[in-house]
N, C-alpha and C positions, 0 to 999 in steps of 0.2 A: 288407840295406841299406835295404829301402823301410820294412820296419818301425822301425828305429832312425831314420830320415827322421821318420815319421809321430808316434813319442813327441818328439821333438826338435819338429816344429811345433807339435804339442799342449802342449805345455810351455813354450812361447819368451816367453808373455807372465808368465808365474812368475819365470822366469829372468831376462827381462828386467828388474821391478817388482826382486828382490832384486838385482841388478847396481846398479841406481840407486839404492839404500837403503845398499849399502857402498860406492858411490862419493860419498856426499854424507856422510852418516859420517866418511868417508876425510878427508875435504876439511874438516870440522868441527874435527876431531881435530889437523890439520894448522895448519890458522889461530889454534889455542888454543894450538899450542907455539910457534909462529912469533913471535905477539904475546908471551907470557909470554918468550919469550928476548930481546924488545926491549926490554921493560921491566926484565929483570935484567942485560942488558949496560951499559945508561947506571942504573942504579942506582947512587948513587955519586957519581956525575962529574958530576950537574946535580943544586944546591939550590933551592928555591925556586921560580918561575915555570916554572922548564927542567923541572922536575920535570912539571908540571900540562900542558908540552906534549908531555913524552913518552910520560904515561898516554895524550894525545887519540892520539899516534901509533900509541903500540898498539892503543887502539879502532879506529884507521881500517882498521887492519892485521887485524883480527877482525874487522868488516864485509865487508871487501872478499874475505876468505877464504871467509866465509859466502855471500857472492853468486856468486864464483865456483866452490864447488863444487857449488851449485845450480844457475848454470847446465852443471856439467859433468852432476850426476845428469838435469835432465832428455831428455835423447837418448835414453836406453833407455829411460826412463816412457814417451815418448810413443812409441815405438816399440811398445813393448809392447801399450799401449792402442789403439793402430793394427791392430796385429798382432790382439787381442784384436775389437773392430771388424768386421773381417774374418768372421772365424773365427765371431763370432755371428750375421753376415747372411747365412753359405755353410750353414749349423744348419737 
């Protein structure tokens, strides 16, 4: 147990850095279907000016997805690099 302990701390700043790289991914991936199904649900149903506001809707809807899964990736980054931190000042 102490040894599977000791790979698991020695490791947690890897694991952590990849956790935060497919939860921002995640959250990337997410915000581009989100927006692309806003823009193809009123596709159609608004001509003209409706049109021009519902592209901006979708861009807001892709920003805000992009922010929020940046800030959901950064917790394990800076954990990691915490964790990381650590582990080179105890070396």
């Amino acid at each position: 147990m102490d040894v599977f302990a000791a790979i698991l701390t020695r490791r947690a700043p890897a694991i952590l850095f990849v956790l935060s790289a497919v939860i921002f991914v995640g959250g990337v991936i997410s915000a581009i279907s989100i927006a692309s199904l806003t823009a193809q649900q009123v596709h159609g149903l608004v001509v003209g000016a409706g049109a021009q506001t519902v592209n901006g809707v979708a861009k807001s809807q892709l920003f805000a997805g992009i922010m929020s899964a940046l800030q959901s990736a950064v917790w394990p980054f800076a954990a990691g690099a915490l964790i990381q931190s650590v582990q080179s000042r105890g070396a």
